[in-house]
N, C-alpha and C positions, 0 to 999 in steps of 0.2 A: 613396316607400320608407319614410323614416322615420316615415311617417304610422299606415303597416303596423304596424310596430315597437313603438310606442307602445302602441297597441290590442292588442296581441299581451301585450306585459309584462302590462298592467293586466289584462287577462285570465286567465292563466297567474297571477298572483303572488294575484290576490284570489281563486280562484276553486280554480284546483289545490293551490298549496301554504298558503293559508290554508284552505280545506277548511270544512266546511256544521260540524263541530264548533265553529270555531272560532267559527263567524258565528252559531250557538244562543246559544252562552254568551256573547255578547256585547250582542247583539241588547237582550236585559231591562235591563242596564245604560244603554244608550243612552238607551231609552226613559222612563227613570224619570230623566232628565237634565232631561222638560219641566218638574219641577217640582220638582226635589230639589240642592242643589247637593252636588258630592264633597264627601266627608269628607277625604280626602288624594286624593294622584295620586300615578303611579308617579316622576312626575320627583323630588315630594318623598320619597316614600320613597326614591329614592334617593341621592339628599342625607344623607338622614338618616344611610343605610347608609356614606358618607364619611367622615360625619363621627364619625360612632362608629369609625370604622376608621384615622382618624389619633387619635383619642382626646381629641374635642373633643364637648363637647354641643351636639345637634344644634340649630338655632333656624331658627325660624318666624314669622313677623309679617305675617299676613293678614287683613284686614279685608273682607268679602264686602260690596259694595255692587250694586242694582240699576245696570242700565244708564244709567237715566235720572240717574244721581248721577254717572255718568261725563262729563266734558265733551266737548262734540262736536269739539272739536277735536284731545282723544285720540283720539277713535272714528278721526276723518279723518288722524291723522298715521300712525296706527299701518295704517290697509289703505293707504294709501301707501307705507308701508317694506316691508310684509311681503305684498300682495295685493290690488294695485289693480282686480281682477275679480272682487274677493266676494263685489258683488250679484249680478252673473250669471250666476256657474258655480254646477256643480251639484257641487263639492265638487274637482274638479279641473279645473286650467284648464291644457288641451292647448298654448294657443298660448306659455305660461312654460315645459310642461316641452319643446317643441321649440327654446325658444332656447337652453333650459340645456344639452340635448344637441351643440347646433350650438357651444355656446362650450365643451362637454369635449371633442369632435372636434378646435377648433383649437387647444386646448391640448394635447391627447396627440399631433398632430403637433408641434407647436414641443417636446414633449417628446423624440422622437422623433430630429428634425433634431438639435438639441444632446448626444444621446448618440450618432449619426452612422448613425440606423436609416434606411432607406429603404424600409421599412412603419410607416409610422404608426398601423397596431393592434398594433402590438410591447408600446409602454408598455402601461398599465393605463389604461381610461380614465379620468379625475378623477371625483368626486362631484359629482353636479349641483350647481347651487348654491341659491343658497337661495331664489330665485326661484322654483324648482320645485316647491315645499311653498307650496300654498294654508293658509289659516289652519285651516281645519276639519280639514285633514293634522294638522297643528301640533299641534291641540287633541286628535285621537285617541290619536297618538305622548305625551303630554305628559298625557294621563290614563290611558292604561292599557298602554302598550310599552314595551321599553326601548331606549337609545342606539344599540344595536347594528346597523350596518349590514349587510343581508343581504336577498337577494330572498324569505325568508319572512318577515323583521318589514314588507316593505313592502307584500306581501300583506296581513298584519294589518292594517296602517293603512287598505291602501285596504278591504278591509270594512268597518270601524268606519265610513269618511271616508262610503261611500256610505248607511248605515242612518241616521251621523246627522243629513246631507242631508235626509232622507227622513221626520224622527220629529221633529227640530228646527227650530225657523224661521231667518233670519238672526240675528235679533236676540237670540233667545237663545244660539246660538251664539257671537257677539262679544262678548255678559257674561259665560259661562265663558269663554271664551278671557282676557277682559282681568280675570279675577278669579283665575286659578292661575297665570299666566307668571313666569314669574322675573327679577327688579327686580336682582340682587343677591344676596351672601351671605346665604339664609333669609329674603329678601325677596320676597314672591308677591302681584301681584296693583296691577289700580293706585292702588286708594285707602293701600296700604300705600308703594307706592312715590312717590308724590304727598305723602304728609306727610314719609317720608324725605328727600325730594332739594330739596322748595320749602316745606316746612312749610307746607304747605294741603291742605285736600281737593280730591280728582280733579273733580272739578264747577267748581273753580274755574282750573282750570289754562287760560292761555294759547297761540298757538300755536306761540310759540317754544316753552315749558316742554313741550308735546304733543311737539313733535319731536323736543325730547331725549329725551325719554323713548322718546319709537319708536327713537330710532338706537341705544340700546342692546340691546335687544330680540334679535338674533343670537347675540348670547354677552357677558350683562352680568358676567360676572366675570370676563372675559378680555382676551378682543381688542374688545371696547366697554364697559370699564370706564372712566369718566368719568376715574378717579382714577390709573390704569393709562395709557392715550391718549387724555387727552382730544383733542387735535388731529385726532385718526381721528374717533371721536364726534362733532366738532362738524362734519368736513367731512359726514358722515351727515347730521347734523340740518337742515343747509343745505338737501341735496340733497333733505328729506322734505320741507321748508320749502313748493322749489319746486311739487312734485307735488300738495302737498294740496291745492289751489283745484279741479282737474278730478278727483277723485277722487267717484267715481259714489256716492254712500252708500244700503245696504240700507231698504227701507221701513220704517217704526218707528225707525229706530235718528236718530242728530244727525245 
């Protein structure tokens, strides 16, 4: 059933409510990614728009390195926190987003039971988690959509997710990805976030220092701010620590 379902969203969201308009005009931009790195992304512009809007100037510290200057043991901690099928899937991986549904099912029940419903599709169901966003999701949402959740931006994303499957290799993929992410307040990127946090370049980072740095990666100015929990961040880093040794790594890439 839920298998149905799945195929059904992806369908409907990339297809009807992202519309052949949207998938034109995005198409060129995609393509011009084999060779060209963004000038900004939507995540920083809106940042920027934050920051202007509490009345602070906005900041930026990103340094674009190739891949190969990234250490592989970033490359390996980071598809371990965030997408341990990246060599294999073709931009979304089925088997993360049926678990993340199977674990919002048994949290909208246990939501359910504690407000004393005896239909547990009463609550709302939770946001999948983050499981459920392959990196190439990640990298389309985080260059050209915004925050907003809503079955038209996931539309958007999944067009962008499948062209740039499609127009990109793995490997360049995983150097925009690990060259726009956000490290931090106006922090993008991980040779910026690598002289920040350990004062060295990304190339020389260790696999402890890789997994810190992946275990922030969710939300580094928040709820995996080093400086905010780190106790939450390190039990993360642990847990990336373990996974990175079976961690399948993309052709080309460390």
């Amino acid at each position: 059933m839920w298998r149905g379902i799945r195929y059904t969203i992806y369908a409907i969201t990339g297809i009807v409510l992202g519309g052949l308009g949207f998938e034109a005009t995005t198409l060129p931009r995609v393509s011009a990614l084999r060779d060209q790195n963004p000038a900004t992304t939507s995540m920083i512009e809106v940042r920027n728009r934050e920051a202007l809007t509490n009345g602070a100037q906005p900041k930026r510290v990103q340094i674009w390195v190739p891949l190969e200057k990234i250490s592989p043991q970033l490359q390996r901690a980071v598809l371990a926190g965030e997408d341990t099928n990246f060599a294999t899937h073709h931009g979304f991986d089925y088997e993360a987003i049926q678990k993340a549904y199977d674990q919002a099912q048994k949290e909208a029940e246990k939501e359910a039971k504690q407000e004393g419903e005896s239909d547990s599709w009463l609550p709302n169901m939770p946001d999948f988690k983050r499981g459920a966003s392959t990196i190439s999701q990640q990298l389309a949402k985080n260059l050209y959509l915004s925050s907003e959740r809503s079955f038209m931006r996931k539309g958007q994303e999944a067009i962008i997710t499948y062209f740039m499957e499609r127009s990109l290799s793995k490997h360049r993929i995983l150097e925009l990805y690990l060259n726009v992410i956000e490290w931090g307040d106006g922090l993008y990127g991980a040779e910026a976030a690598s002289q920040y946090y350990f004062h060295k370049p990304a190339a020389n980072l260790n696999a402890r220092e890789a997994a810190f740095l992946s275990a922030m990666i969710p939300n580094p100015r928040t709820v995996f701010n080093p400086q905010v929990n780190p106790k939450r961040v390190a039990r993360r880093q642990r847990i990336i620590m373990r996974g990175m040794p079976s961690v399948k790594m993309p052709q080309g890439t460390g």
